[in-house]
N, CA and C of each residue as an Amber inpcrd file, in Angstrom:
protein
   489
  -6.1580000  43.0050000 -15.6330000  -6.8330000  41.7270000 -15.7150000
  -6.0550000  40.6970000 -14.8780000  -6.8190000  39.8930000 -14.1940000
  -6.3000000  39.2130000 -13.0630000  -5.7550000  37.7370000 -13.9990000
  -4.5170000  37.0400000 -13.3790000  -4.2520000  35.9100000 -13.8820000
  -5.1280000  35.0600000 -13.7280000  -5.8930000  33.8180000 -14.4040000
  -6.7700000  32.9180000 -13.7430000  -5.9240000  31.6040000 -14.0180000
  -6.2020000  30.9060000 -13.1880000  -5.8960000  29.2630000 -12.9700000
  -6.8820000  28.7150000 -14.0080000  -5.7700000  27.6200000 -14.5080000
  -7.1060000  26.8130000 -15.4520000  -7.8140000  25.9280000 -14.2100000
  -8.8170000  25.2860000 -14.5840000  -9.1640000  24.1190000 -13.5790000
  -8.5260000  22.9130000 -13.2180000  -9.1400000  22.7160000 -12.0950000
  -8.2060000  21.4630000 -11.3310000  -8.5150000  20.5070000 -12.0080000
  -7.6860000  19.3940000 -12.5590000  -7.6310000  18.1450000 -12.7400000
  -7.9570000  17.3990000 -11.7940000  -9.1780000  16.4520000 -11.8990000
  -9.6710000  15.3700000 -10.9230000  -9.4230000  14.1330000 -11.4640000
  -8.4890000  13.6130000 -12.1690000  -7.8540000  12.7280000 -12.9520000
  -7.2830000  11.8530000 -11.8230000  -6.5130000  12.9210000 -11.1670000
  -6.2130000  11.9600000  -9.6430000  -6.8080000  11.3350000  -8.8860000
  -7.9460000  12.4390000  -8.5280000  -8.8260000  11.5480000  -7.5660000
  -9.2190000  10.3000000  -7.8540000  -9.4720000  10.2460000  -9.3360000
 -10.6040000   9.6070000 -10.0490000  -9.4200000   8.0990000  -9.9480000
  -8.5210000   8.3970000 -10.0870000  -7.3130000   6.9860000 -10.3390000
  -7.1010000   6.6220000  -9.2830000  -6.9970000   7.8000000  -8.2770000
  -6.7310000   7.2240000  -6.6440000  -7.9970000   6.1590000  -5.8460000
  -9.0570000   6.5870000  -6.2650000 -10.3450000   6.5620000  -5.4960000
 -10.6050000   5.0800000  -6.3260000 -10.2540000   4.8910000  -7.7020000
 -10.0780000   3.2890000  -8.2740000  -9.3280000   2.2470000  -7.6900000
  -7.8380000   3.0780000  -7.7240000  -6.9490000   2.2900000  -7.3800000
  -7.0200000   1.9110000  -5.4910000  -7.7340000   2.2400000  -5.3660000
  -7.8590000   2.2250000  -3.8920000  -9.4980000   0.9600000  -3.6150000
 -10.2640000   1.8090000  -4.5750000 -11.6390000   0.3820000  -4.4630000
 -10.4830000  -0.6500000  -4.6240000  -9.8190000  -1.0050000  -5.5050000
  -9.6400000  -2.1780000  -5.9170000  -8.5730000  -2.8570000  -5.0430000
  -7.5130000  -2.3110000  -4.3730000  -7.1520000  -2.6910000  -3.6730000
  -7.8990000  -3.4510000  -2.3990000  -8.9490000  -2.2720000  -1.9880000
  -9.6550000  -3.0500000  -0.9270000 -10.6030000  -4.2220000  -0.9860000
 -10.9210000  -4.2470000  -2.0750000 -11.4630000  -5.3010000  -2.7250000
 -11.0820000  -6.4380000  -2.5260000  -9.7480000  -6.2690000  -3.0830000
  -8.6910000  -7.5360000  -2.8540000  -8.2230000  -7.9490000  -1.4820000
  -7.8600000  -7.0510000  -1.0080000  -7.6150000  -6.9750000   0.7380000
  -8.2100000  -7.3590000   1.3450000  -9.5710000  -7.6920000   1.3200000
 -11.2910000  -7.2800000   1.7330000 -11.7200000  -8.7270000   1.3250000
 -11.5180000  -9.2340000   0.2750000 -11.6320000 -10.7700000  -0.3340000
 -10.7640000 -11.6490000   0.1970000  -9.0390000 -11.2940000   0.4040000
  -8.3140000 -12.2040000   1.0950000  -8.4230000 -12.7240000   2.0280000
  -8.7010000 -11.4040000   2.7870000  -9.1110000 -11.4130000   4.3240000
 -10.1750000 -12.0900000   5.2110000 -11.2240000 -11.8330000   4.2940000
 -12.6990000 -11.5200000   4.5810000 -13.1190000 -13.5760000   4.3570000
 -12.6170000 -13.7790000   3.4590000 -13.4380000 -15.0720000   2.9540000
 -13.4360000 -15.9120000   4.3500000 -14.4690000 -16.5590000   3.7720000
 -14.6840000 -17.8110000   4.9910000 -13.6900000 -18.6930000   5.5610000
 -13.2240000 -19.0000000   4.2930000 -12.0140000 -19.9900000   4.2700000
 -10.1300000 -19.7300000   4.1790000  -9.3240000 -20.1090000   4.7960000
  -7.7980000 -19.5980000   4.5630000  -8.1510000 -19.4920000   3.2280000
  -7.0660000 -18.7530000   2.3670000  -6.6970000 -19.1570000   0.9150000
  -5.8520000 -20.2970000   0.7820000  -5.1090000 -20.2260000   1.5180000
  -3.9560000 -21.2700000   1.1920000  -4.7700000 -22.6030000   1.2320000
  -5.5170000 -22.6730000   1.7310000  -6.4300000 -24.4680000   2.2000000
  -6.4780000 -24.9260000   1.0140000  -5.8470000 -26.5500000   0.8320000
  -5.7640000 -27.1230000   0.2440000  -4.8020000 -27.2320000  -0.9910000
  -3.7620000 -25.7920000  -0.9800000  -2.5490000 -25.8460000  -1.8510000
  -1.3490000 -26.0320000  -0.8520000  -1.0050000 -26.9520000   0.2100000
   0.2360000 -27.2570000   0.8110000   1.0470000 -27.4240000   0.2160000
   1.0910000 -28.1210000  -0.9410000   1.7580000 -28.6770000  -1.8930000
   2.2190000 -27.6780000  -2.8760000   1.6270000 -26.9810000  -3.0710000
   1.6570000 -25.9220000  -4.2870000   2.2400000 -25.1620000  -3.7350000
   2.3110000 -24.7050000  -2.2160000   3.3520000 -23.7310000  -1.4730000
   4.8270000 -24.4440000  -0.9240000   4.6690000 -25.6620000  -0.9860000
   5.6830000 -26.3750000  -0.5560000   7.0210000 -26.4670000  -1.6620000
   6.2250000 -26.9010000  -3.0300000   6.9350000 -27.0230000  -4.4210000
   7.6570000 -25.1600000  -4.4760000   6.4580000 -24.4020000  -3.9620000
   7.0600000 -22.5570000  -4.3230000   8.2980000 -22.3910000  -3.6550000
   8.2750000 -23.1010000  -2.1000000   9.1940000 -22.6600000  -1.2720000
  10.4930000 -23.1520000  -1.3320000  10.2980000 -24.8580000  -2.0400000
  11.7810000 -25.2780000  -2.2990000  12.4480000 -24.5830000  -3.4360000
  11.4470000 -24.0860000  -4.4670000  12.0090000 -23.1420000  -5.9310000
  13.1460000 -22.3750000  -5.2760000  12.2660000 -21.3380000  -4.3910000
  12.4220000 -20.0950000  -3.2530000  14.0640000 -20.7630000  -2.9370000
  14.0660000 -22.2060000  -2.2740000  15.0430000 -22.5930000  -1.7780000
  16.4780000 -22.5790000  -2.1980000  16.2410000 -23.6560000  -3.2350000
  16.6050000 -24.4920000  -4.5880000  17.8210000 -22.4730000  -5.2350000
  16.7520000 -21.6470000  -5.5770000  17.4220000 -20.5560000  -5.7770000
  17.5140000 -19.0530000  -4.7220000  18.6050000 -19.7360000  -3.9650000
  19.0570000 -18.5830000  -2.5520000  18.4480000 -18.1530000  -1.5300000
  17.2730000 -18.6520000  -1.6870000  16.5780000 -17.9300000  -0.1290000
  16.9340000 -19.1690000   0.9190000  16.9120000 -18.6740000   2.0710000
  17.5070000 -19.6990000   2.8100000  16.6230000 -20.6740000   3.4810000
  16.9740000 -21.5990000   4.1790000  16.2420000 -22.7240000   4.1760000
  15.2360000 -22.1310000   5.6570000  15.8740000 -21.1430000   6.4200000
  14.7580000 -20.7140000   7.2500000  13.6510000 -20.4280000   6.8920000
  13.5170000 -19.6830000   5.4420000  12.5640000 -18.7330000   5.1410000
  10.7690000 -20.2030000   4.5310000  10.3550000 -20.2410000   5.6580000
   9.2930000 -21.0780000   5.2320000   7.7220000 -21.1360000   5.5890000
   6.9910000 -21.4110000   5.6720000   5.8500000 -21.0640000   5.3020000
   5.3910000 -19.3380000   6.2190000   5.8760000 -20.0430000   7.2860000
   5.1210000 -18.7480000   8.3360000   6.1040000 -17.3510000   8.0470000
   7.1310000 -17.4110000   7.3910000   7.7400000 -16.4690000   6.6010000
   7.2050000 -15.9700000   5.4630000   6.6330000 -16.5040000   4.5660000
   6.4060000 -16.2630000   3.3380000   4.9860000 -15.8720000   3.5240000
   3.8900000 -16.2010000   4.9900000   2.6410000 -15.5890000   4.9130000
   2.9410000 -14.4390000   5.5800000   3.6250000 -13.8730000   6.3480000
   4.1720000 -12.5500000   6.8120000   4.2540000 -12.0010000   5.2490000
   5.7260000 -12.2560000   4.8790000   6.0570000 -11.7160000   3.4390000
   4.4910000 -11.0670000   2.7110000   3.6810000 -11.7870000   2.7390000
   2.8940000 -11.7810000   1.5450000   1.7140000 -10.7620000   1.9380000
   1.5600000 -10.7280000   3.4390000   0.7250000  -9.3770000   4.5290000
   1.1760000  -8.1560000   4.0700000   2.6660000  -8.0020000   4.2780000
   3.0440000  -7.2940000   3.9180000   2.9940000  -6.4530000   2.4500000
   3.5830000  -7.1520000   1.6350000   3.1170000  -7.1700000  -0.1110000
   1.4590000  -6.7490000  -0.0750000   0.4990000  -7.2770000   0.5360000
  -0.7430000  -7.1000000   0.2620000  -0.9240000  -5.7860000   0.7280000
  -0.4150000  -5.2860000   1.3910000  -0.8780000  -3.9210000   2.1070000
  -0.1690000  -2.7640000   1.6870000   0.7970000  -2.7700000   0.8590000
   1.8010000  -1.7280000   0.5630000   1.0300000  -0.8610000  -0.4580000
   0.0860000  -1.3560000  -1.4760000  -0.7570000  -0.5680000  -2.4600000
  -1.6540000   0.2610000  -1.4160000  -1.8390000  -0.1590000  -0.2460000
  -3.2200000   0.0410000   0.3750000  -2.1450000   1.7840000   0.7930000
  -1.4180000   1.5080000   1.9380000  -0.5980000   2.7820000   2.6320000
  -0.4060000   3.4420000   1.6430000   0.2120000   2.9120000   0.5130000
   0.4600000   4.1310000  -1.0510000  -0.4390000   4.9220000  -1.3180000
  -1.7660000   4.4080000  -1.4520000  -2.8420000   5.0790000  -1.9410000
  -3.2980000   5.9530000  -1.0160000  -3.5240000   5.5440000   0.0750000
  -4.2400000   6.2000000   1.1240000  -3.2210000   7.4250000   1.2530000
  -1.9800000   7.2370000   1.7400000  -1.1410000   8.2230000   2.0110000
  -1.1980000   9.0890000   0.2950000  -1.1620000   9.0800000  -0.7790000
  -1.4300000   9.7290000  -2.3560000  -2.9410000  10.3990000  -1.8480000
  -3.2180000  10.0770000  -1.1400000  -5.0290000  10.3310000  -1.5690000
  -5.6070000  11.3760000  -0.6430000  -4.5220000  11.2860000   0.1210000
  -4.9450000  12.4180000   1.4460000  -4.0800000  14.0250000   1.1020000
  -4.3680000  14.7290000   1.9140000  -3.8150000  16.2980000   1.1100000
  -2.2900000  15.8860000   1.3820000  -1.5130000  16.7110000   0.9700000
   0.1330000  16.8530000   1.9420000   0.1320000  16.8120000   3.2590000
  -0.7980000  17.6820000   3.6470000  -0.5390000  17.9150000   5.0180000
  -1.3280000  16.4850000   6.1250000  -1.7880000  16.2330000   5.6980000
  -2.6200000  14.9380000   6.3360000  -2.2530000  13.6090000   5.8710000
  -1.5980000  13.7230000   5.1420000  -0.3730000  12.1320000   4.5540000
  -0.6730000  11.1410000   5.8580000   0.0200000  11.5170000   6.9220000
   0.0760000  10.6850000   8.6060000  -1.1910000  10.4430000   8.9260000
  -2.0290000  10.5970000   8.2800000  -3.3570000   9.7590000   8.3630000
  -3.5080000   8.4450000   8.0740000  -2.8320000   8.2910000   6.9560000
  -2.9880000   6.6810000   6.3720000  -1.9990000   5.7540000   7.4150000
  -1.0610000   6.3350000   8.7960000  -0.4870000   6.0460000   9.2720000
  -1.2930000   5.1820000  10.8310000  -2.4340000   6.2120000  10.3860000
  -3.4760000   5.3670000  11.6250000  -4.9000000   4.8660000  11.1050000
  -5.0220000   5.0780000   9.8430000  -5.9050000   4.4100000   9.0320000
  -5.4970000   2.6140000   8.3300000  -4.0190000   2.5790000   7.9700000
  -4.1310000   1.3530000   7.3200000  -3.9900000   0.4520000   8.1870000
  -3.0190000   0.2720000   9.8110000  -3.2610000  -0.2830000  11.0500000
  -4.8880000  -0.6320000  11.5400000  -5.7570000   0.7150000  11.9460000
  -6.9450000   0.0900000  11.9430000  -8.0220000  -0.8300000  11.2010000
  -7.5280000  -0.4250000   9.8160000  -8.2750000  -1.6410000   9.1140000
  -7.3560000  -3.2540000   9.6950000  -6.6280000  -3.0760000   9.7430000
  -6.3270000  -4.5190000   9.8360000  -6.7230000  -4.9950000  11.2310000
  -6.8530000  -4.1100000  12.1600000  -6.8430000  -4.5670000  13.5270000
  -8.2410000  -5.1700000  12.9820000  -9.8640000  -4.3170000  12.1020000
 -10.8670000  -4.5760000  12.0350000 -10.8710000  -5.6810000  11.4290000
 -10.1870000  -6.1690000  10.5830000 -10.0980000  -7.0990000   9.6960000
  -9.4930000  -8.3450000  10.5810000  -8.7370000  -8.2920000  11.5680000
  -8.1790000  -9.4840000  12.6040000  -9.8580000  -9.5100000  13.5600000
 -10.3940000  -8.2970000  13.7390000 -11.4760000  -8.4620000  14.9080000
 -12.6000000  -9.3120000  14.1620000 -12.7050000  -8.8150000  13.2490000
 -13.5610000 -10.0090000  12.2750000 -13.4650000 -11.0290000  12.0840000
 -11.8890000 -11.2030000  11.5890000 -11.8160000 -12.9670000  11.6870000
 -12.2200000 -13.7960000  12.6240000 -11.7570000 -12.9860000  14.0190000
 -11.7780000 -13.6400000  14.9600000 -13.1410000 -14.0310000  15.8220000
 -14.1160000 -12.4320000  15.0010000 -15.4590000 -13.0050000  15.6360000
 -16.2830000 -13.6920000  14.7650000 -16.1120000 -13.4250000  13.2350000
 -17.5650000 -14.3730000  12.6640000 -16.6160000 -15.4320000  12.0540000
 -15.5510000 -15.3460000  11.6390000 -15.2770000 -15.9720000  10.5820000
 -14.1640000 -17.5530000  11.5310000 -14.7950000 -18.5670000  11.6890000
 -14.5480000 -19.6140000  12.6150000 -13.0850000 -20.1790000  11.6570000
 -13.2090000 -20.6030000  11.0110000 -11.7180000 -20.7320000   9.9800000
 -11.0560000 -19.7940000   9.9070000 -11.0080000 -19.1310000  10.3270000
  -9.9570000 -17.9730000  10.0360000  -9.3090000 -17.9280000  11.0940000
  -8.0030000 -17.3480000  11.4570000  -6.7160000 -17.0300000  12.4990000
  -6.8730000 -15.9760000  12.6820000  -6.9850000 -15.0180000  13.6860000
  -6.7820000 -14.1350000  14.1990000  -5.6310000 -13.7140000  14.7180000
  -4.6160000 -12.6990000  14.1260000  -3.7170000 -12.8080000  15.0770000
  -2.5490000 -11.6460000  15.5550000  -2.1060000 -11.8360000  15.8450000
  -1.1190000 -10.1600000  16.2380000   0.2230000  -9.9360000  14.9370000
   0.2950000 -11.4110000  14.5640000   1.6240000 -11.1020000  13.7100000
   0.7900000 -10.4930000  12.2380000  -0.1050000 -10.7250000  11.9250000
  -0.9810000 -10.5540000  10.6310000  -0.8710000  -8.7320000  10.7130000
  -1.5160000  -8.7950000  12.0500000  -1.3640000  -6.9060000  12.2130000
  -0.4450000  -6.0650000  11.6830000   0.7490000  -6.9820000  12.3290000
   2.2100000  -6.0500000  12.1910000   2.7020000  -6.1440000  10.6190000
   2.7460000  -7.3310000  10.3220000   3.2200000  -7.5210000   8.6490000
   2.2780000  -6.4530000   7.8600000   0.7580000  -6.0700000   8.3760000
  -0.3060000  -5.3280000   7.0680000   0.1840000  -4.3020000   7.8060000
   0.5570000  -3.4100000   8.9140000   0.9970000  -2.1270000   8.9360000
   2.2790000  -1.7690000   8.5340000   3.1630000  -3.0890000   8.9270000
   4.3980000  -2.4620000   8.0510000   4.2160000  -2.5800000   6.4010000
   3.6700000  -3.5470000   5.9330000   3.2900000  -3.2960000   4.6130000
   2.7130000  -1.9600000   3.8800000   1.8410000  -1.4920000   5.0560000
   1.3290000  -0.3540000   4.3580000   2.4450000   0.7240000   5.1860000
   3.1330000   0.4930000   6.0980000   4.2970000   1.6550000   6.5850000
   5.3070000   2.2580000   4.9710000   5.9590000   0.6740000   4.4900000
   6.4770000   0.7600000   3.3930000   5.8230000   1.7110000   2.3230000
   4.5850000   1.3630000   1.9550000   3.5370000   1.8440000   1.0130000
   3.4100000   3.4180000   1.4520000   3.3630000   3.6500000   2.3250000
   3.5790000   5.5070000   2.9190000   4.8000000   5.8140000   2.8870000
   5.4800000   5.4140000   2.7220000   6.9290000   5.8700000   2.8160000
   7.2230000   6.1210000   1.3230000   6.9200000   5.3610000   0.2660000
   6.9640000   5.1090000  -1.0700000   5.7750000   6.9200000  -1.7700000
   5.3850000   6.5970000  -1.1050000   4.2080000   8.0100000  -1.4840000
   4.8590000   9.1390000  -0.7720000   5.4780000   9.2650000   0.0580000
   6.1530000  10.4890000   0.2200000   7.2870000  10.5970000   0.1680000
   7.8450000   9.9010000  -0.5080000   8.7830000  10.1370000  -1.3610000
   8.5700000  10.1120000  -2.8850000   7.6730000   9.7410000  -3.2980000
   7.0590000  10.3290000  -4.3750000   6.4910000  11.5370000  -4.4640000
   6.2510000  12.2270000  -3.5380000   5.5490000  13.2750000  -3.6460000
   6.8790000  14.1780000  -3.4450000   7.7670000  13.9640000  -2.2430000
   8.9780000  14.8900000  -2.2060000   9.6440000  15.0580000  -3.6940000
   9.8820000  14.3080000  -4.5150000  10.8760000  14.2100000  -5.7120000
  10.0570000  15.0260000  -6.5730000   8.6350000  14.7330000  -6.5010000
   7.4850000  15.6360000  -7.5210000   7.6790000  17.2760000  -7.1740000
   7.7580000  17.0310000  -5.6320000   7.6790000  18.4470000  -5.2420000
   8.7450000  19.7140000  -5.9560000  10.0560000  18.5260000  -5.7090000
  11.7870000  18.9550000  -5.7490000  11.8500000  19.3070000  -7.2690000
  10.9700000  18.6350000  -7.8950000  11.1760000  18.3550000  -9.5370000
  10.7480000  19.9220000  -9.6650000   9.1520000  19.9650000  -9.7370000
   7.7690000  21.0290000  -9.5060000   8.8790000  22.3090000  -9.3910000
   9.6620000  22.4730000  -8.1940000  10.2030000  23.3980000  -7.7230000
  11.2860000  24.0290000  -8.6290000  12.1330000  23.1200000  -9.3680000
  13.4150000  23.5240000 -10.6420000  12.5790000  24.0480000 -11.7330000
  11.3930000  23.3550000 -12.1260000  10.4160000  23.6620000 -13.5300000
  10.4520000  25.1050000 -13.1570000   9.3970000  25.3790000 -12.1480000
   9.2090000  26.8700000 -11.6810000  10.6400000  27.8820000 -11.3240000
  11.7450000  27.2870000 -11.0290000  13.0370000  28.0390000 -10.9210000
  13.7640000  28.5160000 -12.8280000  13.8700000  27.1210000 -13.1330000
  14.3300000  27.3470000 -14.1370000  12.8360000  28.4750000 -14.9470000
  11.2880000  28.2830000 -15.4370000  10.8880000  29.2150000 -16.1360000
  10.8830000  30.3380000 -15.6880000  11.1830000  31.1090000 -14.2590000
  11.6470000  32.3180000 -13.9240000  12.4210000  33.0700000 -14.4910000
  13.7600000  31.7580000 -14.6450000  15.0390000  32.7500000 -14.8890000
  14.4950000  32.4900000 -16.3690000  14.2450000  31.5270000 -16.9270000
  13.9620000  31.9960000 -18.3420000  13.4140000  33.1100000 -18.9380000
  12.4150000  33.3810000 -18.0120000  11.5960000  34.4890000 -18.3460000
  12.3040000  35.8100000 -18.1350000  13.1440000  36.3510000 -17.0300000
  13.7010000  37.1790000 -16.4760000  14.7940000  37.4420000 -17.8170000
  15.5370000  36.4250000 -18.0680000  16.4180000  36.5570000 -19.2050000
  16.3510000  37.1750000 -20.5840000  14.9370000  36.6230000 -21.2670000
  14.2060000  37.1500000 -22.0760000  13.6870000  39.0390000 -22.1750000
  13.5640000  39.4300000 -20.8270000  13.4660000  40.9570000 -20.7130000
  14.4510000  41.7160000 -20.6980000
């Protein structure tokens, strides 16, 4: 009698394929709206940045820093997921997938959306954001793998021992 596999768990997909709508959602809303977000909280980023100040960050670090910063931050769920969501072997996909969304997402601004900035630094902060975010997923997956690999070493010899 042949060993059988129980069935695959689609638990993943099902969390990946969420966690991923929702990211883009958000990504997709930041991006996408008519209007900056920031319009009309100068003040409210100004008061954040002296906090920022006030406790150790340095007095360089100011607005056009902190909207880089925050490209970045926005895109790191995006590379995580995408790179989680693709097989092992196709991981380096999300490597030319989360770049093109943003390039689409700068080509947009720049053609319908008249308030909005279009621009090259936006690019680089959402790919290294999501660079980070791929890097974070395969190394999650290496440690799973490394882990995966002792479980199956160690119940060998367990088993072997036992006979």
């Amino acid at each position: 009698m042949r060993d059988q596999q129980p069935p695959k768990s689609r638990a993943r997909e099902w969390i990946g394929a969420l966690g991923l709508a929702a990211s883009l959602i958000v990504v997709l809303g930041v991006t996408l709206s008519p209007t900056p977000l920031d319009q009309g909280y100068a003040s409210s980023i100004d008061r954040l940045l002296s906090v920022l100040h006030r406790n150790g960050i340095p007095e360089w670090y100011g607005y056009n820093k902190l909207e880089f910063t925050t490209n970045i931050v926005m895109f790191m769920p995006l590379g995580f997921i995408f790179a989680l969501m693709l097989s092992h072997k196709m991981w380096w996909l999300a490597l030319l997938i989360c770049p093109a969304l943003s390039i689409c997402i700068e080509l947009t601004q720049a053609a319908v959306l008249t308030s909005r900035f279009a621009t090259v630094s936006d690019v680089l902060a959402n790919s290294l954001g999501a660079l980070v975010g791929i890097l974070m997923a395969v190394a999650l997956r290496a440690a799973v793998y490394q882990r995966d690999q002792k479980v199956v070493a160690r119940a060998l010899w367990q088993e072997l021992r036992v006979r």
